[in-house]
TORVODREN-168811 format. One record per residue (C-alpha): z, x, y; residue in one letter. Coordinates in nm, 3 decimals. Example, Ala and Ser with C-alpha at 12.3 -4.5 7.8 and 13.67 -1.06 7.14 Angstrom:
<atom zz="0.780" xx="1.230" yy="-0.450" rest="A"/>
<atom zz="0.714" xx="1.367" yy="-0.106" rest="S"/>
***
This chain:
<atom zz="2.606" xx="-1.363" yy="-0.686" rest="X"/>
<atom zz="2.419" xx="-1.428" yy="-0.391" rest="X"/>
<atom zz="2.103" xx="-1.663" yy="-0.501" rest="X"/>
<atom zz="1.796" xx="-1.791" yy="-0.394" rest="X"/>
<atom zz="1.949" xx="-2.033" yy="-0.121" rest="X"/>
<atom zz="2.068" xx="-1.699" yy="0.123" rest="X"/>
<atom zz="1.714" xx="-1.531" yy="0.092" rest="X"/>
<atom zz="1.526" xx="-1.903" yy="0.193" rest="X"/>
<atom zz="1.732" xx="-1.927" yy="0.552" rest="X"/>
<atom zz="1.657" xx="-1.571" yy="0.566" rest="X"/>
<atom zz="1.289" xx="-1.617" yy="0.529" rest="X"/>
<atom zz="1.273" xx="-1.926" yy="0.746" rest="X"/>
<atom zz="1.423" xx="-1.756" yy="1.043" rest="X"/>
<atom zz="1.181" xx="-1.522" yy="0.945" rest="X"/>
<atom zz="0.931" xx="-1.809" yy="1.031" rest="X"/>
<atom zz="1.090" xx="-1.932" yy="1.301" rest="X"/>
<atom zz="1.095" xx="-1.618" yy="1.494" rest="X"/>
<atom zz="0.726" xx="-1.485" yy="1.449" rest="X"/>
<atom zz="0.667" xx="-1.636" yy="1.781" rest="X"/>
<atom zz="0.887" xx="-1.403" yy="1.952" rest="X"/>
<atom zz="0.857" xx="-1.096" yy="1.759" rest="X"/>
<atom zz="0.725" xx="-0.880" yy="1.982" rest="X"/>
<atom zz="1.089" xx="-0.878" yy="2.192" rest="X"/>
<atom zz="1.277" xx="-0.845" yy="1.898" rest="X"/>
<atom zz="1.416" xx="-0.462" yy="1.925" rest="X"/>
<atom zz="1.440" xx="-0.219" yy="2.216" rest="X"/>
<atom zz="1.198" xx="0.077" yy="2.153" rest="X"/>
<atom zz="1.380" xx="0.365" yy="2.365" rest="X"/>
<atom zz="1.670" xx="0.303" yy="2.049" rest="X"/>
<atom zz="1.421" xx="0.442" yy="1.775" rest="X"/>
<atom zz="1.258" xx="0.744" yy="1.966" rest="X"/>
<atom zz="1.512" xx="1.011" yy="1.906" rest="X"/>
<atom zz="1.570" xx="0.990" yy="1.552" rest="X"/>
<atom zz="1.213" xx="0.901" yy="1.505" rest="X"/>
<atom zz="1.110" xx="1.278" yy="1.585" rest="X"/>
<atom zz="1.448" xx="1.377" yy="1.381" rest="X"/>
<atom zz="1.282" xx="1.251" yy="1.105" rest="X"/>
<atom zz="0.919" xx="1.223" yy="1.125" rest="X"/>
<atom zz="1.034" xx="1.641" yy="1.123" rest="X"/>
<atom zz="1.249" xx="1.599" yy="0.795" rest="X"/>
<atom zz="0.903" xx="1.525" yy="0.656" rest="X"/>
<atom zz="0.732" xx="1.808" yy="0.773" rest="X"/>
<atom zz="0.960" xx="2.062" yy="0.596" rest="X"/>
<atom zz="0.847" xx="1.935" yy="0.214" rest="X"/>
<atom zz="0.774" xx="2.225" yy="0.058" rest="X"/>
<atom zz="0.421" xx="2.253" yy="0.077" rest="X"/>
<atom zz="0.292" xx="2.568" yy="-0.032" rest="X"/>
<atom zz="0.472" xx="2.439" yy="-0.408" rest="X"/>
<atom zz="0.324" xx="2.072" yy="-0.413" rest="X"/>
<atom zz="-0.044" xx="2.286" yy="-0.376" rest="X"/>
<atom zz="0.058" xx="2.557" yy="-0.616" rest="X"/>
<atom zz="0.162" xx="2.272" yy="-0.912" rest="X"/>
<atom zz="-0.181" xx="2.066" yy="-0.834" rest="X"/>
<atom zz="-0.411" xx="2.348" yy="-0.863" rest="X"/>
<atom zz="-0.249" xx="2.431" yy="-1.183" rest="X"/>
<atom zz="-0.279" xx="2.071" yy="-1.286" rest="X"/>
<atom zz="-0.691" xx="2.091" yy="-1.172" rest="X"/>
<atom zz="-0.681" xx="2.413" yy="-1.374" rest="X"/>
<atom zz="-0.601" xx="2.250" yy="-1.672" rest="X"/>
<atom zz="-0.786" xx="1.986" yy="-1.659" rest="X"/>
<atom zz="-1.104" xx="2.259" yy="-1.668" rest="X"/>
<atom zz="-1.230" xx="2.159" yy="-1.291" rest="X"/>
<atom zz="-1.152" xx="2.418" yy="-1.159" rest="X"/>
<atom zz="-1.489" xx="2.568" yy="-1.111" rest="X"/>
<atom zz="-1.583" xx="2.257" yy="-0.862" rest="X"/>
<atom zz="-1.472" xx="2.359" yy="-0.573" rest="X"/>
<atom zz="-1.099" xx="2.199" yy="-0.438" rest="X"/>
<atom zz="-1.129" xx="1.959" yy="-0.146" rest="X"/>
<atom zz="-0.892" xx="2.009" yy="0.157" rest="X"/>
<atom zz="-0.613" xx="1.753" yy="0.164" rest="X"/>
<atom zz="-0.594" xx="1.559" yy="0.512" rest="X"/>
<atom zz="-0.304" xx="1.589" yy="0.772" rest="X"/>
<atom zz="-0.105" xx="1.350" yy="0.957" rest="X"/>
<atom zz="0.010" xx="1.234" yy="1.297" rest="X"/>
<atom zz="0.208" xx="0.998" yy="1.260" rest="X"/>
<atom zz="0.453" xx="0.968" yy="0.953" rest="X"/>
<atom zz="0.675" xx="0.691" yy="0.834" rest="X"/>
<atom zz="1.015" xx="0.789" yy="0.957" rest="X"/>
<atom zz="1.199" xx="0.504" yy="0.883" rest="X"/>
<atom zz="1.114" xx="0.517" yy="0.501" rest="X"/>
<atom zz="1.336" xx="0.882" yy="0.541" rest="X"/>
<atom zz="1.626" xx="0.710" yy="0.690" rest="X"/>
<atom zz="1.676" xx="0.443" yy="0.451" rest="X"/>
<atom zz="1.720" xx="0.161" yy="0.669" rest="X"/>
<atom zz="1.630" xx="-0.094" yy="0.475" rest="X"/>
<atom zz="1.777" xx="0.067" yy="0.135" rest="X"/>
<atom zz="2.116" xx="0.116" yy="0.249" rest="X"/>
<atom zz="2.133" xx="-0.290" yy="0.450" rest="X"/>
<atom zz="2.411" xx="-0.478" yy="0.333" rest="X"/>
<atom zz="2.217" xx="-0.679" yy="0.112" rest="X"/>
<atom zz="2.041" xx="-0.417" yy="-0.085" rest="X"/>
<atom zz="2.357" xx="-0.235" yy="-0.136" rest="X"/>
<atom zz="2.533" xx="-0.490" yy="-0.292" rest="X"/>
<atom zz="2.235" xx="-0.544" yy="-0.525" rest="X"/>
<atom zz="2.095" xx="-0.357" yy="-0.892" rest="X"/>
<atom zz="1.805" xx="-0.153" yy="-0.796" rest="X"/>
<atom zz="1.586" xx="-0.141" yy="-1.133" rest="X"/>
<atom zz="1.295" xx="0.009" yy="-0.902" rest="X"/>
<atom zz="1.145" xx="0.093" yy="-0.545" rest="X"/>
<atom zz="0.780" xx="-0.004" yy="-0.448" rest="X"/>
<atom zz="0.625" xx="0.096" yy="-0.161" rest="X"/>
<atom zz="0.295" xx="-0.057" yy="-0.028" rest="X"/>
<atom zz="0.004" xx="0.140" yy="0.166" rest="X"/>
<atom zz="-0.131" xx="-0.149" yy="0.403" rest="X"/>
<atom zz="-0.478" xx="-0.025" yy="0.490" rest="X"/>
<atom zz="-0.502" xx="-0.119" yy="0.834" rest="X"/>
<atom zz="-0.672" xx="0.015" yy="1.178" rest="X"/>
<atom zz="-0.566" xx="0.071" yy="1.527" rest="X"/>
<atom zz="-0.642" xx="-0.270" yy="1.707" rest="X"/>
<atom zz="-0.478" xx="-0.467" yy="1.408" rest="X"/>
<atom zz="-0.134" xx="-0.484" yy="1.574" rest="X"/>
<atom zz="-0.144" xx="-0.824" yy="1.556" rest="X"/>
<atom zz="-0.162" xx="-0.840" yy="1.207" rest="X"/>
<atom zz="0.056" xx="-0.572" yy="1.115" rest="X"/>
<atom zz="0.305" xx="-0.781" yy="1.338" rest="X"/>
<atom zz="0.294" xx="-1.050" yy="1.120" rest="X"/>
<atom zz="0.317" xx="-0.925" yy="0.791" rest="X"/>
<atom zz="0.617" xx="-0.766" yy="0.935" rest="X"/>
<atom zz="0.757" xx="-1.087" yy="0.974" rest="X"/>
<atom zz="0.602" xx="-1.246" yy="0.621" rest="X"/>
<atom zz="0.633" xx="-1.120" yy="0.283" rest="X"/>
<atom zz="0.655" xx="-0.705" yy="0.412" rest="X"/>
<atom zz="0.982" xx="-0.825" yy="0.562" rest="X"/>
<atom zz="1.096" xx="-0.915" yy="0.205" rest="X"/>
<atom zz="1.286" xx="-0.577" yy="0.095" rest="X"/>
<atom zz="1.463" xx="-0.700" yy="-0.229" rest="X"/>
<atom zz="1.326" xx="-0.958" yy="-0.529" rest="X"/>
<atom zz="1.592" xx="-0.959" yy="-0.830" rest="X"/>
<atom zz="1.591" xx="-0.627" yy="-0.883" rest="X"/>
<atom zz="1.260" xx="-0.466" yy="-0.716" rest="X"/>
<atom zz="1.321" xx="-0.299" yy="-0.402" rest="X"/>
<atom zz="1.005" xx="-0.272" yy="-0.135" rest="X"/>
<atom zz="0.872" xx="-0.053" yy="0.118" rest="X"/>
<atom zz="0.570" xx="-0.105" yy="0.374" rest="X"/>
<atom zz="0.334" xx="0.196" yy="0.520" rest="X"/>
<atom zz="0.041" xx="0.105" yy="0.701" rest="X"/>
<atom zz="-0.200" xx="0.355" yy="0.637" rest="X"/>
<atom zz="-0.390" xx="0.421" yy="1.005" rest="X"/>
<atom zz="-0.696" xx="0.655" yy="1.081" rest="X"/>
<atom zz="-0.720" xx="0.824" yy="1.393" rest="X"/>
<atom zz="-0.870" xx="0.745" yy="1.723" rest="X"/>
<atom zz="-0.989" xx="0.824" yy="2.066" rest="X"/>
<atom zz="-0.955" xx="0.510" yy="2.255" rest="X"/>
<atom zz="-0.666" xx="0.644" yy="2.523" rest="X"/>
<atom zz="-0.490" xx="0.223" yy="2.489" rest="X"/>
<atom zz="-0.481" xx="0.284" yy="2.121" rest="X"/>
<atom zz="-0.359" xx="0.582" yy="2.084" rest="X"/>
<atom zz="-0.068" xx="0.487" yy="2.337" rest="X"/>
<atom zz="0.008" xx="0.154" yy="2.127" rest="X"/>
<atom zz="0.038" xx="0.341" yy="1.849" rest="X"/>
<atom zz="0.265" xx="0.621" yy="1.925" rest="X"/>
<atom zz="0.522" xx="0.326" yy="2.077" rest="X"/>
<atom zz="0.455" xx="0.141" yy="1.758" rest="X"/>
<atom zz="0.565" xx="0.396" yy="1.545" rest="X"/>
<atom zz="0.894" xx="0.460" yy="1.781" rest="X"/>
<atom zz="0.936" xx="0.119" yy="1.735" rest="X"/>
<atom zz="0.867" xx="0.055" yy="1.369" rest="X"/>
<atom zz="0.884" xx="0.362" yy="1.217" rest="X"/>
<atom zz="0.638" xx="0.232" yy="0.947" rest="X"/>
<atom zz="0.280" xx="0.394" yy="0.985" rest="X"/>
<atom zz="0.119" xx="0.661" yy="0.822" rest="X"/>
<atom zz="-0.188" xx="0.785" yy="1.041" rest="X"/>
<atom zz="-0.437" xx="1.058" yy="0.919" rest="X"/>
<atom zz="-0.636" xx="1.294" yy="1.115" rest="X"/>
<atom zz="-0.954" xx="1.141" yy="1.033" rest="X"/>
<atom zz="-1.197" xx="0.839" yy="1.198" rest="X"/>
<atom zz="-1.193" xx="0.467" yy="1.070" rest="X"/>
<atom zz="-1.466" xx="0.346" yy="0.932" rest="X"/>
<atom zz="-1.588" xx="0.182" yy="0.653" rest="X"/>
<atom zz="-1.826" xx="0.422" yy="0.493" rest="X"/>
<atom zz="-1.556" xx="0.623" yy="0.474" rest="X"/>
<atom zz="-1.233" xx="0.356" yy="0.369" rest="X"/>
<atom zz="-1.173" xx="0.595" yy="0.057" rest="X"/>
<atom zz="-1.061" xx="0.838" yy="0.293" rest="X"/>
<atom zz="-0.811" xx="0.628" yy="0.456" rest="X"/>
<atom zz="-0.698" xx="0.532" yy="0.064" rest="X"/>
<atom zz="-0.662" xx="0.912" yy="-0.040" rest="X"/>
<atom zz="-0.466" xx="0.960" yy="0.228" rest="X"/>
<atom zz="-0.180" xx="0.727" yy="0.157" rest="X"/>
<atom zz="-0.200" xx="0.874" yy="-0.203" rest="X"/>
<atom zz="-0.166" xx="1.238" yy="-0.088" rest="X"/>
<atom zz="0.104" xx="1.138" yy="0.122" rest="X"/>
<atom zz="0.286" xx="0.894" yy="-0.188" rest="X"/>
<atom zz="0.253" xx="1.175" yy="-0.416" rest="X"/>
<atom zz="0.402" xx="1.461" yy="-0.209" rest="X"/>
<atom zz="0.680" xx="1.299" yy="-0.048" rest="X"/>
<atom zz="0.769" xx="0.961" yy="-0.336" rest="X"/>
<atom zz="0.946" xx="1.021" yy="-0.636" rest="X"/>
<atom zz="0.712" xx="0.976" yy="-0.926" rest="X"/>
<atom zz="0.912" xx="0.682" yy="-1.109" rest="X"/>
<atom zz="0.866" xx="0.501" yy="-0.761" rest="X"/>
<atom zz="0.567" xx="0.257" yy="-0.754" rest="X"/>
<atom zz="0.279" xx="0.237" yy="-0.554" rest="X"/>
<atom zz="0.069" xx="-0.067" yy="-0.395" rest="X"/>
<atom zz="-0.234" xx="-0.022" yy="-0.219" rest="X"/>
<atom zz="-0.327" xx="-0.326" yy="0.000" rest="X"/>
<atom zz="-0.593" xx="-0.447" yy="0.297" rest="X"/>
<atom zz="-0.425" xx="-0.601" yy="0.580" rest="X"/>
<atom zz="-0.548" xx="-0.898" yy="0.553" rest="X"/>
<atom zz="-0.387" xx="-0.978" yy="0.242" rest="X"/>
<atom zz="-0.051" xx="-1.246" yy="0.177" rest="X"/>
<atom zz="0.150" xx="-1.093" yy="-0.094" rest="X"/>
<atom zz="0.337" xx="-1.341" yy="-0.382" rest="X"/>
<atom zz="0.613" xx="-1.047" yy="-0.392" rest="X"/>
<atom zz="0.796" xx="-1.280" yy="-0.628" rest="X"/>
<atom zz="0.526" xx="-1.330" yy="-0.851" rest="X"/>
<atom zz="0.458" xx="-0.939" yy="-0.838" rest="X"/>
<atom zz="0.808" xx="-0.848" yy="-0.914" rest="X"/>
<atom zz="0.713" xx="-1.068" yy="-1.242" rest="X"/>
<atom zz="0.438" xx="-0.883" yy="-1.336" rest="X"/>
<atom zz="0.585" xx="-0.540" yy="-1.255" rest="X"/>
<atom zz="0.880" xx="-0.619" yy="-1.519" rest="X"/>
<atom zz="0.661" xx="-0.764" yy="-1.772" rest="X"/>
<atom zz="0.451" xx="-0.476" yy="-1.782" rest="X"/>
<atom zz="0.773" xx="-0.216" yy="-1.781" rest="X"/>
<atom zz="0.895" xx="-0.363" yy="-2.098" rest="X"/>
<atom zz="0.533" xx="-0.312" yy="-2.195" rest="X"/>
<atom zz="0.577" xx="0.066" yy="-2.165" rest="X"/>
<atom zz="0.848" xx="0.074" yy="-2.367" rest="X"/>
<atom zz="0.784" xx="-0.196" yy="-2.614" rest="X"/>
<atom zz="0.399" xx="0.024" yy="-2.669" rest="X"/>
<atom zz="0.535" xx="0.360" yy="-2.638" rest="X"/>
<atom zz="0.277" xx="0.374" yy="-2.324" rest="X"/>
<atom zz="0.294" xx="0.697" yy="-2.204" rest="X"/>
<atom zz="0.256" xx="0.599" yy="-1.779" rest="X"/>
<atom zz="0.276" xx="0.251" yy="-1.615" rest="X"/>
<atom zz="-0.051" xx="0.114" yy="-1.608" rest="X"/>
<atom zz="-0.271" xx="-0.027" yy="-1.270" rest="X"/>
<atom zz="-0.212" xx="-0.372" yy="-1.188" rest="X"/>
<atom zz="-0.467" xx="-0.605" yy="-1.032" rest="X"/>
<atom zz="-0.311" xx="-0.848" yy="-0.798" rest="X"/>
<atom zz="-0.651" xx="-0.959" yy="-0.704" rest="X"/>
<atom zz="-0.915" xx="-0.955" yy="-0.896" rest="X"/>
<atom zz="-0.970" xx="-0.781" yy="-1.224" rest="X"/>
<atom zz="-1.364" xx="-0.666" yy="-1.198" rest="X"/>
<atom zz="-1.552" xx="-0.636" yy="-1.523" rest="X"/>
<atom zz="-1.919" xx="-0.622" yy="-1.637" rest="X"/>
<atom zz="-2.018" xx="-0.605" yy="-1.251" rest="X"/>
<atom zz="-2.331" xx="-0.391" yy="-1.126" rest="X"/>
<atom zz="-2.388" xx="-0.173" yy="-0.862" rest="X"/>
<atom zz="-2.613" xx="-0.342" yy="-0.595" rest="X"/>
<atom zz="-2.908" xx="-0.149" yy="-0.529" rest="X"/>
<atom zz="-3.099" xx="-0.265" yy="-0.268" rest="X"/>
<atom zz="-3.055" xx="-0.138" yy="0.062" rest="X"/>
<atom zz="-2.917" xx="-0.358" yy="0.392" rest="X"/>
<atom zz="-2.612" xx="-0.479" yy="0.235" rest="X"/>
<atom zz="-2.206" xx="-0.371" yy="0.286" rest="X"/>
<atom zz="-2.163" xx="-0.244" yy="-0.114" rest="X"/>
<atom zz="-2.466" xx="-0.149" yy="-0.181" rest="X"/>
<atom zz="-2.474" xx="0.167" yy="-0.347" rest="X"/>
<atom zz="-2.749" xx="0.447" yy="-0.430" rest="X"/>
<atom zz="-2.835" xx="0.594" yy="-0.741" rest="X"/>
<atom zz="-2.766" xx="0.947" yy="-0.605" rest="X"/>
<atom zz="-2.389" xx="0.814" yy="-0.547" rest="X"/>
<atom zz="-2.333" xx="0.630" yy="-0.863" rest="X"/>
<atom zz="-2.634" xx="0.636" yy="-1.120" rest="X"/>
<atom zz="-2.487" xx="0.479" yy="-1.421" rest="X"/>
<atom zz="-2.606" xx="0.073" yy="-1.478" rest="X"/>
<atom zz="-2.262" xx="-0.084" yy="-1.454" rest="X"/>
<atom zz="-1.900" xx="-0.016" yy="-1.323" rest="X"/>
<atom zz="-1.603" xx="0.080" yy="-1.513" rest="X"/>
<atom zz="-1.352" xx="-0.251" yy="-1.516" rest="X"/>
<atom zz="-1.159" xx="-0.180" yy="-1.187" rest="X"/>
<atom zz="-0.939" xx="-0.370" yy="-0.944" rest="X"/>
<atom zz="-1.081" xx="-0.533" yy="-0.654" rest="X"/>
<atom zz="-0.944" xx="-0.379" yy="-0.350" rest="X"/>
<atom zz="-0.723" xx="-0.588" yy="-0.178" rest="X"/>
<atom zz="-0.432" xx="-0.527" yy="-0.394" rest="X"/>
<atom zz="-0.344" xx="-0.341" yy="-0.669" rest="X"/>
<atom zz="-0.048" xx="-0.164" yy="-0.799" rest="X"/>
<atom zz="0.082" xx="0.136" yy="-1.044" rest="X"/>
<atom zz="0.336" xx="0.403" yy="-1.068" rest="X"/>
<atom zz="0.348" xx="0.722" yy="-0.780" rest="X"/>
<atom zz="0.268" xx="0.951" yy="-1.118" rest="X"/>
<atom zz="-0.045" xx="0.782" yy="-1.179" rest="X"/>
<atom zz="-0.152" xx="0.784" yy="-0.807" rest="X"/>
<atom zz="-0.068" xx="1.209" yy="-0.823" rest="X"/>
<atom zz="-0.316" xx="1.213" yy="-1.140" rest="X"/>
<atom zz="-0.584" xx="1.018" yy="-0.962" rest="X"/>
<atom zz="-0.553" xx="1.227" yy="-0.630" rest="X"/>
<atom zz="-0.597" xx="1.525" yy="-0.850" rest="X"/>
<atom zz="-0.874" xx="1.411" yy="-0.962" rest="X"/>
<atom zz="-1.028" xx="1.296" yy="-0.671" rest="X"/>
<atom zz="-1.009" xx="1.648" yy="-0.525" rest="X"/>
<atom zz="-1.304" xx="1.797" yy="-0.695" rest="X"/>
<atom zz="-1.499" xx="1.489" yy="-0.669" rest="X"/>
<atom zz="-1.770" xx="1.335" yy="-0.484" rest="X"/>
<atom zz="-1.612" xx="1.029" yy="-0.273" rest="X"/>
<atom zz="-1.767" xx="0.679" yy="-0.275" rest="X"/>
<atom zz="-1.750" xx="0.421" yy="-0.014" rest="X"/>
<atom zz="-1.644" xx="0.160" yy="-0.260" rest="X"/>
<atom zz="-1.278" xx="0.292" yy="-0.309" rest="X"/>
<atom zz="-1.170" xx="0.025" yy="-0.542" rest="X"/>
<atom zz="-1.452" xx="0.111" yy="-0.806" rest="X"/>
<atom zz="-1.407" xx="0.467" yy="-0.742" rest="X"/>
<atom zz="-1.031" xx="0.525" yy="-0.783" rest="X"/>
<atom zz="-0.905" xx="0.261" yy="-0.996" rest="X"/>
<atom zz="-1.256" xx="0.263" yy="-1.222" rest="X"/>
<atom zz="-1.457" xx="0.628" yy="-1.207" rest="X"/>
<atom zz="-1.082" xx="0.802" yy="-1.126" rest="X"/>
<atom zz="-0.907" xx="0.639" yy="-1.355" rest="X"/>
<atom zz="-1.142" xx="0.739" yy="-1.619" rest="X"/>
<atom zz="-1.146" xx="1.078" yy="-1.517" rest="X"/>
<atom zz="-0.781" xx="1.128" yy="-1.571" rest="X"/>
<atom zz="-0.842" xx="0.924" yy="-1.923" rest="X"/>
<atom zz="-0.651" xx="0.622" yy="-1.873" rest="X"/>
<atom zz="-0.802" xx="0.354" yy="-2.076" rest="X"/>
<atom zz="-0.954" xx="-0.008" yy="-1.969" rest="X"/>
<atom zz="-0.645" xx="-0.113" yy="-2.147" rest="X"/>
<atom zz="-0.435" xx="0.048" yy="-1.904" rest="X"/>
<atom zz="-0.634" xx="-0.180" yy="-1.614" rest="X"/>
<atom zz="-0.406" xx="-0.528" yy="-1.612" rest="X"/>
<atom zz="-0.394" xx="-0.855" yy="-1.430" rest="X"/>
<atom zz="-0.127" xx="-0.968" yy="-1.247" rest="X"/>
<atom zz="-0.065" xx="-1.325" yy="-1.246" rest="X"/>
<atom zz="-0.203" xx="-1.578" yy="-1.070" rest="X"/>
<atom zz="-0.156" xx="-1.624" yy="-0.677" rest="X"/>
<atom zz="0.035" xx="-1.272" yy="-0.648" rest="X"/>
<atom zz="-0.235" xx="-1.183" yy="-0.373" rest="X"/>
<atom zz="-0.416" xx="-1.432" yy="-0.162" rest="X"/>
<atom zz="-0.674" xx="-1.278" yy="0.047" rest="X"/>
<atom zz="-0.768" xx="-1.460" yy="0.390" rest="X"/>
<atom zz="-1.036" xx="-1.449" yy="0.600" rest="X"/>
<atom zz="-1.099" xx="-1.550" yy="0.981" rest="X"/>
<atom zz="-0.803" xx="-1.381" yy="1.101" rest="X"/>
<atom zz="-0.987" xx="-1.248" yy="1.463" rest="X"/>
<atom zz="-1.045" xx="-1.646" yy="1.538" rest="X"/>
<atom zz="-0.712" xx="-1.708" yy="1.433" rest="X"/>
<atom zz="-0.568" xx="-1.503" yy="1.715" rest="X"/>
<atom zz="-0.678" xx="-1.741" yy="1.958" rest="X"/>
<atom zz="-0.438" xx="-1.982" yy="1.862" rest="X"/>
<atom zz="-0.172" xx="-1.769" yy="1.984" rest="X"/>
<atom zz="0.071" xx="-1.578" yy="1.801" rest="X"/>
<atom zz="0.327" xx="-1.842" yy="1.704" rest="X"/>
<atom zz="0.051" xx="-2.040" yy="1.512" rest="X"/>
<atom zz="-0.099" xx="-1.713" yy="1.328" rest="X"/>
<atom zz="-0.127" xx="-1.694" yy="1.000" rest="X"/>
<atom zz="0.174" xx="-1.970" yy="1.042" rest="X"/>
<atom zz="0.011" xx="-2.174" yy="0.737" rest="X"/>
<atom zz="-0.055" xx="-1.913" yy="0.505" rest="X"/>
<atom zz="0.282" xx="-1.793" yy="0.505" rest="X"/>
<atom zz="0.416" xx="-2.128" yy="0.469" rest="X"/>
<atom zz="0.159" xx="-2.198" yy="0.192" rest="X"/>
<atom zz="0.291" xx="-1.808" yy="0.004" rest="X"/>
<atom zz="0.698" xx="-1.952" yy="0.048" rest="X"/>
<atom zz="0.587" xx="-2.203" yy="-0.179" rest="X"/>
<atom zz="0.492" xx="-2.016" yy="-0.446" rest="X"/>
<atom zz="0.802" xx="-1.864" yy="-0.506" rest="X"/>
<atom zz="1.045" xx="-1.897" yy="-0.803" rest="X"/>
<atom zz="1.360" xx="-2.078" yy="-0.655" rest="X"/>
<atom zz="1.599" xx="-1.873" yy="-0.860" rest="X"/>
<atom zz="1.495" xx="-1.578" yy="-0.718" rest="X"/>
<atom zz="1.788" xx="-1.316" yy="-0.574" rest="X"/>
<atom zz="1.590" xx="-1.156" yy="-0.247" rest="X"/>
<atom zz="1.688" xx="-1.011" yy="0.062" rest="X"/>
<atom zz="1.509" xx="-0.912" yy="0.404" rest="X"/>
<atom zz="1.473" xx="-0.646" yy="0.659" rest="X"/>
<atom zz="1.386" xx="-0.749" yy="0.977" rest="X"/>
<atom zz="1.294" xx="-0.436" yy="1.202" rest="X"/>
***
């Protein structure tokens, strides 16, 4: 058995290389099957997936509020459908107990940093026995450079999800719902979910802990779903902030009650692709608040009657939020974020199986 020794010299090329990432693969390779399979996607059944949720809205008895139209996409993650990453060499030759995929919430001039957590932990696609995916979750835009990089990104990459609606922050649940809708009509529902800001470093060895502690959980408590993992911050007891001027402040004709359901800060959090189709239900026939975290993973979560008990921490250090990234940059890209993803190695259990895909 491979160990811990294999995925290190993987990750440390992985390091080595960041500088030089951006000549890494030839983009007229990916273009043809990228449209190949970016239409695979396109011929889900849809008229189905819409015919099941309104039953499930139905019976839930809100059906009298009226439905909210789901988004559309364009861009899709084609290289999730080919299964480049599941069917590598390593993988293959390794259990599979099960397959997480992360939403990075990210916007059109962030290549840079979508770069590097390419080449940091969303390179990491195996950790003893958890298999990973990475979307980044894009909104659209009009700025003619953008929209070029993006399209050649997505050749490239294969890995971003953008939706057919304007970035902005008043409106970041959108960009949230979005890579729900899309994880619960084209993910299995035993996969899992992770929804996570792209400015985040993610422990995935120390999330791959709390994952199987909390799926012996299930069984162990006869729990009848996985529950919602903070890898942040678990909030509790917080208040909504009332007066005007500031970035979370929110008005009484948006959220009137004195205090917030616990809920998981927004930077990362995790639970199972079942869940996330309850909560997108849910969120379909109501009003949306700016503060996604508090509104899908608190008032959502609620709505769908999952309890606080179902709301869980992950353990220490499994997400490490960090700030300053734009002043960063000027350091060039070898230097970027070089620290931090030194610092994150670090942190890792040393007996840990783990493989990478570099794309």
């Amino acid at each position: 058995m491979e160990r811990w020794r294999l995925g290190a010299a993987l990750v440390v090329f992985t390091i080595v290389n960041v500088g030089i990432f951006f000549s890494l693969y030839d983009m007229s390779q990916r273009t043809v099957s990228s449209v190949n399979l970016k239409n695979s996607y396109q011929q889900r059944i849809y008229d189905h997936k819409e015919k099941a949720e309104m039953s499930k809205v139905r019976a839930s008895g809100r059906d009298c509020l009226p439905l909210k139209n789901k988004t559309s996409f364009l861009i899709q993650p084609w290289r999730l459908a080919s299964k480049y990453c599941e069917n590598s060499k390593c993988v293959k030759n390794k259990k599979v107990n099960w397959t997480m995929v992360f939403f990075v919430k990210s916007a059109a001039p962030n290549q840079v940093r979508r770069e590097l957590l390419r080449r940091t932990w969303a390179s990491l696609s195996y950790v003893e026995g958890g298999r990973f995916e990475t979307v980044f979750v894009i909104g659209k835009t009009d700025v003619p450079k953008y929209v070029s990089l993006l399209q050649e990104e997505s050749e490239r990459y294969g890995d971003l999800l953008q939706f057919n609606d304007f970035d902005d922050y008043e409106h970041i649940g959108l960009k949230t719902l979005a890579g729900m809708q899309w994880a619960a009509d084209n993910l299995p529902v035993n996969y899992l979910y992770s929804s996570v800001d792209d400015d985040f470093m993610v422990n995935l060895g120390k999330l791959q802990e709390s994952v199987e502690e909390n799926l012996r959980n299930m069984i162990e408590l006869s729990l009848p779903m996985f529950p919602i993992i903070c890898g942040f911050t678990r909030g509790a007891n917080e208040k909504p902030i009332r007066q005007e001027g500031y970035k979370w402040t929110v008005a009484l004709d948006v959220y009137k009650w004195p205090d917030y359901p616990p809920y998981c800060h927004g930077g990362l959090y995790t639970t199972s692709v079942a869940v996330v189709e309850d909560l997108f239900h849910a969120s379909r026939t109501e009003k949306t608040f700016h503060l996604d975290d508090v509104w899908i993973t608190g008032v959502l979560r609620h709505k769908i009657g999952m309890p606080d008990t179902m709301l869980v921490k992950a353990k220490d250090g499994t997400g490490l939020h960090y700030s300053g990234y734009r002043g960063k940059q000027t350091d060039g890209v070898r230097n970027f974020m070089k620290e931090e993803w030194e610092d994150c190695i670090k942190l890792f259990n040393t007996t840990k199986i783990l493989c990478t895909c570099l794309k």
